[in-house]
Structure formats: structure tokens, C-alpha cells
VOTORDREN-648543 format. One line per 8 residues: number of its first residue (from 1); their letters; for each residue x, y, z of N, C-alpha, C, CB. Coordinates in steps of 0.001 Angstrom, whole numbers. Each point is the difference from the previous one (the first is absolute). Glycine has a CB too. Example, Ala and Ser with C-alpha at 12.3 -4.5 7.8 and 13.67 -1.06 7.14 Angstrom:
REM VOTORDREN-648543
1 = as = 13190/-5690/7800/-890/1190/0/900/1200/0/-1892/-1173/1246 ~ 1542/2223/-1966/820/1190/60/-770/1090/730/1184/-628/-2145
END
This chain:
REM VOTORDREN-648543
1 = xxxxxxxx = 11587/32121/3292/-1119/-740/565/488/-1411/334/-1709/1375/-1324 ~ 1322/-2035/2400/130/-1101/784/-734/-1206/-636/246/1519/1988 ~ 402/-2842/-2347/-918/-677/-471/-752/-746/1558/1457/-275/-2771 ~ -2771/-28/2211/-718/-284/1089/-1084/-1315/-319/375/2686/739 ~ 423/-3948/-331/-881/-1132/-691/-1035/-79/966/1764/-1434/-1238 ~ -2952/1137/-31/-1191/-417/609/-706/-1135/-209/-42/1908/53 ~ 145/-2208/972/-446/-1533/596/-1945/-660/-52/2468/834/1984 ~ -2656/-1340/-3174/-1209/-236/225/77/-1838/921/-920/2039/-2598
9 = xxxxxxxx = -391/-2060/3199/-124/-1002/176/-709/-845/-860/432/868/1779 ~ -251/-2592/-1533/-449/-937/-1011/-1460/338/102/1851/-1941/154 ~ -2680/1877/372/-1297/97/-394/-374/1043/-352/-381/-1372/1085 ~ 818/2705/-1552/113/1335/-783/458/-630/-1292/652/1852/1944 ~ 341/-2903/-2043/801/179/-1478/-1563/-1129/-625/3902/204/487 ~ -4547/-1011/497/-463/-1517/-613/-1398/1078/-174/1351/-2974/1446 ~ -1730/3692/-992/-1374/1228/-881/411/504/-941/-1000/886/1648 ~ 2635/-483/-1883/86/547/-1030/242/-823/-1445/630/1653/1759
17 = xxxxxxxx = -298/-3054/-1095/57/-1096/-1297/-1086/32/-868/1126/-1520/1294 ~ -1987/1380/-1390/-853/146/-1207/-151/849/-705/-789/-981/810 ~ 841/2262/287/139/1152/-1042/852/212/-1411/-415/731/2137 ~ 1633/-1417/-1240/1282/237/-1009/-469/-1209/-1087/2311/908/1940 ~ -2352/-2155/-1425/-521/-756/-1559/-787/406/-875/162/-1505/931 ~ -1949/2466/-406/-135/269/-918/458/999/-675/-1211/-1088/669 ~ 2422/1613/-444/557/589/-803/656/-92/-1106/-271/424/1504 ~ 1062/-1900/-930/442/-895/-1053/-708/-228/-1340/783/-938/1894
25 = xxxxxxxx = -2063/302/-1267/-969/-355/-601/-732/1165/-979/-33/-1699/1977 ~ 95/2583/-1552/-583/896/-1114/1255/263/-1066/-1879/1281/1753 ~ 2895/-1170/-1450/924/85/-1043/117/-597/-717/744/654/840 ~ -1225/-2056/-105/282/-1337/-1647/-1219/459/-677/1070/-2748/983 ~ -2297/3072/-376/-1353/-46/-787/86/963/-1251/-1375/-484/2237 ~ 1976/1133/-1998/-67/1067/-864/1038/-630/-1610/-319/2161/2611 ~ 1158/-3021/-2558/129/-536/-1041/760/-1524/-207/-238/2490/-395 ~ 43/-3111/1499/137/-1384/-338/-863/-758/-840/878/144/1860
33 = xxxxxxxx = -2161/-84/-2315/-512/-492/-1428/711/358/-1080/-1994/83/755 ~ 2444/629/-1262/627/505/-1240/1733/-145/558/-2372/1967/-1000 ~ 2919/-2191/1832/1456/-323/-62/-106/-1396/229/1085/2158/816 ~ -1756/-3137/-348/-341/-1699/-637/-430/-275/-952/-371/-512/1476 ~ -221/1281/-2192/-303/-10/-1275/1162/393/-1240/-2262/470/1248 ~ 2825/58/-559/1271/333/-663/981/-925/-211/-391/1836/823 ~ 969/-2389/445/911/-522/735/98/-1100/-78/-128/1315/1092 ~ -1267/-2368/-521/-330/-800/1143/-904/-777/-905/266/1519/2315
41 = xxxxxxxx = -648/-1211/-3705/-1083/-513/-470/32/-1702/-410/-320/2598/-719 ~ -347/-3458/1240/-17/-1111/-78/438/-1168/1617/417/1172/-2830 ~ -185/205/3478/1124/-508/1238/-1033/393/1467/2948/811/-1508 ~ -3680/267/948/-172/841/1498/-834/1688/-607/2959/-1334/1546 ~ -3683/907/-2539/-960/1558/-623/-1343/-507/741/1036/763/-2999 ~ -1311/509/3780/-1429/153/384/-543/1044/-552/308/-941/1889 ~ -1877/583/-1428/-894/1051/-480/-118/1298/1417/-1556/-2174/-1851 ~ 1497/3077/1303/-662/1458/1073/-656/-811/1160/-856/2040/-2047
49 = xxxxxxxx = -448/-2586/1651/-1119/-188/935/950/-1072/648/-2611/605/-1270 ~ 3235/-1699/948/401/-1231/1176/1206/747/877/-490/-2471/-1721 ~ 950/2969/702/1334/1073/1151/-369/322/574/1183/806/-712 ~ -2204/542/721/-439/649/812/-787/-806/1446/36/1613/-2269 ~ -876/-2195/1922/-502/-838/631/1076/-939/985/-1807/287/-1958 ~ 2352/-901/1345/948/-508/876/790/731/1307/81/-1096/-2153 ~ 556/2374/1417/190/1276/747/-976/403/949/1082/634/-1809 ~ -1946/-883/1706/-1246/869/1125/40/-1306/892/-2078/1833/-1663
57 = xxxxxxxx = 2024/-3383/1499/-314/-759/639/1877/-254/1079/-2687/-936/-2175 ~ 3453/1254/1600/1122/-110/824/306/1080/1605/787/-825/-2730 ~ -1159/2200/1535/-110/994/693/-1050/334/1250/966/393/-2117 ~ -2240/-1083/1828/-765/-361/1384/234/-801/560/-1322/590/-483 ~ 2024/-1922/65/266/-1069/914/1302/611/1235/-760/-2050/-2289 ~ 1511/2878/1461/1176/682/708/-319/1225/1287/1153/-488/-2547 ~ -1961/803/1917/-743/985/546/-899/-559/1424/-32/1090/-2642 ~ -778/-2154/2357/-847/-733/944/1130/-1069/1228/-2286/3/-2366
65 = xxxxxxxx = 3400/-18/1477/717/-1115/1259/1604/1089/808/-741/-3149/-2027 ~ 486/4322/1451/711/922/1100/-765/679/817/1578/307/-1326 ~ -3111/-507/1128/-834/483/1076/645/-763/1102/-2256/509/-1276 ~ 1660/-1749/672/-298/-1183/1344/1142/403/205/-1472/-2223/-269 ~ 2771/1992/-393/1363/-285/1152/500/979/720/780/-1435/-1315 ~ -1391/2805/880/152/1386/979/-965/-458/1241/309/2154/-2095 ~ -1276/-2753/2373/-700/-317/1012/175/-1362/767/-1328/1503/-1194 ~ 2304/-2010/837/681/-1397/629/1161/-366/-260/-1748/-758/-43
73 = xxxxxxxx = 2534/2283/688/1516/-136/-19/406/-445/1162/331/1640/-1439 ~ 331/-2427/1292/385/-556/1372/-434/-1615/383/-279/2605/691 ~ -754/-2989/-1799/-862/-1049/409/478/-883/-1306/-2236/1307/1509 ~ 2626/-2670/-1193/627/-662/-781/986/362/-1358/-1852/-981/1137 ~ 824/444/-2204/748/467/-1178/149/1229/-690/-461/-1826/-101 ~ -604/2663/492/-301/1662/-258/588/530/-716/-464/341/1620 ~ 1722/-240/-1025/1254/955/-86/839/-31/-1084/24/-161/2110 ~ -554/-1596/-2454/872/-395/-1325/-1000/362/-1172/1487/-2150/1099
81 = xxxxxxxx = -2621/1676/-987/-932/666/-1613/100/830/-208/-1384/-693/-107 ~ 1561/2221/220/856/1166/-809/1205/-50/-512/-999/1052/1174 ~ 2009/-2496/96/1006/447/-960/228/-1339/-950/1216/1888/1764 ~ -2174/-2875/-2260/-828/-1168/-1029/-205/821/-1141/-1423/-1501/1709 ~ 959/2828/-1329/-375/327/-1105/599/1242/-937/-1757/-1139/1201 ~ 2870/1577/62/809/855/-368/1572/-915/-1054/-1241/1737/2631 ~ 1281/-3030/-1905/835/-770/-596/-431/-290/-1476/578/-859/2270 ~ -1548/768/-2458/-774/-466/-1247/28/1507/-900/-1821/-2160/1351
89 = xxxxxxxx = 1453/3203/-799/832/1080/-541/1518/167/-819/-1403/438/1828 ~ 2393/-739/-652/1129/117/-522/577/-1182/-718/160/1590/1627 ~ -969/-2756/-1388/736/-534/-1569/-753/390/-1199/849/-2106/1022 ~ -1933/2727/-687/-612/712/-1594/810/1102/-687/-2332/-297/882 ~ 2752/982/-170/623/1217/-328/1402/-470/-902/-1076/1355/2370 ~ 1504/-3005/-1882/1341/-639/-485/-761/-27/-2291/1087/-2328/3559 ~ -2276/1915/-3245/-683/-444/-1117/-41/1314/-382/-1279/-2151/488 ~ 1003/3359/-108/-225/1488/-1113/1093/-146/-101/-1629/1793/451
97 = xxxxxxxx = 2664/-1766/201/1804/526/-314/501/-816/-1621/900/-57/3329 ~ -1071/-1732/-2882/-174/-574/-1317/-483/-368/-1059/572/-22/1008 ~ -2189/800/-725/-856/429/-1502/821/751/-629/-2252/121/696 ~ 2525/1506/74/730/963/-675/973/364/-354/-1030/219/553 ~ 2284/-1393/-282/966/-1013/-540/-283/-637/-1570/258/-567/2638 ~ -969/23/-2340/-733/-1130/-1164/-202/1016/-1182/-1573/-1839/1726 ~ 439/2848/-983/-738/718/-1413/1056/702/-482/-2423/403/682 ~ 3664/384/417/536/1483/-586/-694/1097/-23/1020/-1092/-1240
105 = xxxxxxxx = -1898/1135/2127/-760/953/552/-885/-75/1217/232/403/-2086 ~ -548/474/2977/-489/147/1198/-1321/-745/344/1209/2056/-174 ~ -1189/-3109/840/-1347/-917/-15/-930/814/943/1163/-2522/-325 ~ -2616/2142/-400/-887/718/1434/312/-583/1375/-2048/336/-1475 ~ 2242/821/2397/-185/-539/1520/1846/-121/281/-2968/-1786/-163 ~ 3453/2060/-1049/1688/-236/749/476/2064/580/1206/-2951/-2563 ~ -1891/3316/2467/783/1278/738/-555/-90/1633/46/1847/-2468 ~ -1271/-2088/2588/-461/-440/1463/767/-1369/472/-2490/1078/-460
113 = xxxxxxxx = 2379/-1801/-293/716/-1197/907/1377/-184/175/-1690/-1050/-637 ~ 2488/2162/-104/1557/84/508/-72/1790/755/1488/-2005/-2502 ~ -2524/2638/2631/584/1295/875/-1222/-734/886/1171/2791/-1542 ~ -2135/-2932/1837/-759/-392/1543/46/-1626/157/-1927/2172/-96 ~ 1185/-3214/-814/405/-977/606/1196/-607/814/-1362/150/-1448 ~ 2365/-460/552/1432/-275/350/506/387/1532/359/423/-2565 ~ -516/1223/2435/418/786/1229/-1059/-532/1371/860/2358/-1768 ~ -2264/-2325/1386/-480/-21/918/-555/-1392/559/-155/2274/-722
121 = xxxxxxxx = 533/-2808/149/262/-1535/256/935/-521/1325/-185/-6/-2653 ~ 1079/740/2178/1346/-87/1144/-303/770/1069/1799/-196/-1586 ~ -2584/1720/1540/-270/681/1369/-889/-683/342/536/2096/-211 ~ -1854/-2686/16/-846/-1022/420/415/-1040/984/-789/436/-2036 ~ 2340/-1315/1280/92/-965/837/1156/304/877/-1087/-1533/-1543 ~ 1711/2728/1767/399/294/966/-562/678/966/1309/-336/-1194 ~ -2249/1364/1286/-891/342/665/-766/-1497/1012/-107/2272/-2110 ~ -493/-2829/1052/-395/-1729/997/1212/-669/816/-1660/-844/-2065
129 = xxxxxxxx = 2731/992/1632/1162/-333/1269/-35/1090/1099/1734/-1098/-1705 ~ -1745/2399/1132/489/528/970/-1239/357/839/2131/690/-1225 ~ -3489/-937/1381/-864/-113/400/-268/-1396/1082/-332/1605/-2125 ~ 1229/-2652/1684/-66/-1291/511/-1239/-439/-187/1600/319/1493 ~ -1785/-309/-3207/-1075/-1140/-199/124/-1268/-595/-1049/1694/-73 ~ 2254/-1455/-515/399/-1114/-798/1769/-424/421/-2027/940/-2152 ~ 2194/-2312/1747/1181/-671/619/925/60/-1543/-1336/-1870/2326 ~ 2287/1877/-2222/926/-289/-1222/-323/-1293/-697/1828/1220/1133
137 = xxxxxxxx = -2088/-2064/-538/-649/-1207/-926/-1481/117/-296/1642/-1555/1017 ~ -2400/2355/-529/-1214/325/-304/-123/809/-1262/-404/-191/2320 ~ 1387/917/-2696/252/710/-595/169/-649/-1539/745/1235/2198 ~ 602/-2130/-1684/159/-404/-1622/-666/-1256/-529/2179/1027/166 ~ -3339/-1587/1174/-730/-754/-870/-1111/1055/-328/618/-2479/949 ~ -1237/3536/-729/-600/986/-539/482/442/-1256/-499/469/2060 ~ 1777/-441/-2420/317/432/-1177/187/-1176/-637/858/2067/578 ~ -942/-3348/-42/28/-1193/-1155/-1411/-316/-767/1870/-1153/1512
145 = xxxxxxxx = -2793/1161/-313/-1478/396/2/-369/829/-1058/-26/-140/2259 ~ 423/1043/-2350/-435/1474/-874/613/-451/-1428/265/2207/2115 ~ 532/-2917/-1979/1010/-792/-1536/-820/-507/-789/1927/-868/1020 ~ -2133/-416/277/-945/-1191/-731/-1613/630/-506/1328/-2054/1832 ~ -2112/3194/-1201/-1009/13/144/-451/934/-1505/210/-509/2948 ~ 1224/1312/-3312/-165/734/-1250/-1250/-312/-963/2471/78/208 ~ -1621/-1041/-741/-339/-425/-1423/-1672/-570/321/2935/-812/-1000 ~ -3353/122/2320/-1059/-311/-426/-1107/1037/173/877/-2155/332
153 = xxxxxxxx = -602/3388/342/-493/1075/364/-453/579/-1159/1267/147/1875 ~ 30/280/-2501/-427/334/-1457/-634/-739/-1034/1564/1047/458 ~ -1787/-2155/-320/-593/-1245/-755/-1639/167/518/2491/-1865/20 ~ -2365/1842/1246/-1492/297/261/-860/1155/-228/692/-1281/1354 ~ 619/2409/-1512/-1158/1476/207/-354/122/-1576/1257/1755/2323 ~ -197/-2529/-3076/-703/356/-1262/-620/-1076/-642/1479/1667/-297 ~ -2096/-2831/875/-759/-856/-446/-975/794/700/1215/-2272/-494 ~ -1704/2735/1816/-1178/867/132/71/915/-1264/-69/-56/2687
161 = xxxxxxxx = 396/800/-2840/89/1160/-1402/-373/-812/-1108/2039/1548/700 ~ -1604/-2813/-773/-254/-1004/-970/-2091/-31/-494/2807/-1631/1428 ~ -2932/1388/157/-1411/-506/587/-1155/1337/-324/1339/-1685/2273 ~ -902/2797/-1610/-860/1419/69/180/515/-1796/740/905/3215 ~ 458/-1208/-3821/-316/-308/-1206/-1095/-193/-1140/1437/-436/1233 ~ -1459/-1139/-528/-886/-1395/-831/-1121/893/590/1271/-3015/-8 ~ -1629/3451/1080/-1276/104/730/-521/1571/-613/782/-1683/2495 ~ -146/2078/-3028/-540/1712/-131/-313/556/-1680/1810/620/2376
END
């Protein structure tokens, strides 16, 4: 049998971005409270409800801004907020690799973020070149972007989780 690559285009892969996070995302859910609690305690232990919560609020925000940019490709910055948020992805996946370093055992969310994030990070932003949506310097301030934007991302989704918390 013949290998036979198949070629999706960027706005096929930027519908399928959320999907795949929440995939991510359900993997950590299922036991990142009890491996920060383990691990992480004093540093970075949450509760179920703010995780989760946080998780649902990332995952729609991700979800709600690859709509828009599937419907305004081509039109200014578009093209880059999937891959803002795909960047912000793959330095997370750097953070499961060195939780599960740290602990000596498999952190939630590190088997998705080194077999789909990682990989599909890179078909993402080559697909946007080879599409001609993005410029090589567009690119790596997109991935400087996605650097800087980490930490407060995660700072925010779980001070919401913090909030729906206090509130429930």
C-alpha cells in the first residue's frame, strides 16, 4: 500500500482545535485535584469545582474565538488567534512533561499534550504558512505571544474557578 498524505486545510485543523483541547482538558479533569494535592500542595492544589470550572471557562473561550476566526480568515489578525492559542497550548504541554519529571509519574494532561498538542501545534502552524496566512515573523511573534500570555491565562481561568467557587 502507497502512502498517501492528507492534506487538511487551516480552517479544518482551527474547527478541529477545540475539540482536541477539550480533550486535553478532560484528561487533566479526571485527576489533577488529587495529583496537586499530592505533588503541588502548597504551590498549585486546587479544588474539583475551580478546576473544573476554570476548564469549562477556557474551553468555551477556545471554542468561541475559533468560531470567529474560522469566519474571518483572511481579515486582519484572525489567522493568528488559533494559533495564540494553540501556542499557549504548547508551552503547556512543556509544563505536563515537567510536572511528570518532578512527580516521577505521569501528570494529568501529559499523554495528550506530548501525542496531540506538541504534534499538532506544528501541523497548525505550518498549514497557516502553507495556506499564506501568516508571515515567518508573524509567526514567531505568535509564538512569543502564546509564551508571554501562558501564565496569566492560567492565573485567570483559575481565579474564575476561584470565584464560581466562593459563589456556589
Amino acid at each position: 500500500m502507497k502512502w498517501i498524505p492528507i492534506t487538511i486545510d487551516f480552517a479544518g485543523m482551527v474547527r478541529a482545535l477545540p475539540f482536541l483541547f477539550a480533550l486535553h482538558n478532560a484528561e487533566e479533569a479526571l485527576s489533577m485535584v488529587e495529583f496537586s494535592a499530592r505533588h503541588m500542595a502548597g504551590f498549585h492544589s486546587v479544588t474539583q469545582v475551580q478546576f473544573l470550572s476554570a476548564l469549562v471557562l477556557i474551553s468555551v473561550a477556545a471554542l468561541v474565538l475559533c468560531f470567529l476566526a474560522v469566519n474571518r480568515l483572511g481579515r486582519g489578525v484572525w489567522a493568528y488567534v488559533p494559533l495564540w492559542i494553540q501556542s499557549i497550548l504548547f508551552f503547556n504541554a512543556f509544563s505536563h512533561i515537567a510536572m511528570s519529571i518532578h512527580a516521577g509519574e505521569a501528570a494529568p494532561g501529559v499523554y495528550s499534550a506530548v501525542l496531540v498538542n506538541i504534534p499538532f501545534t506544528l501541523v497548525l502552524f505550518r498549514a497557516a504558512f502553507r495556506d499564506g496566512l501568516v508571515t515567518a515573523r508573524g509567526a514567531a511573534y505568535t509564538a512569543a505571544t502564546g509564551l508571554v500570555l501562558y501564565v496569566p491565562v492560567v492565573l485567570v481561568s483559575l481565579g474564575f474557578g476561584s470565584l464560581v467557587e466562593r459563589l456556589s
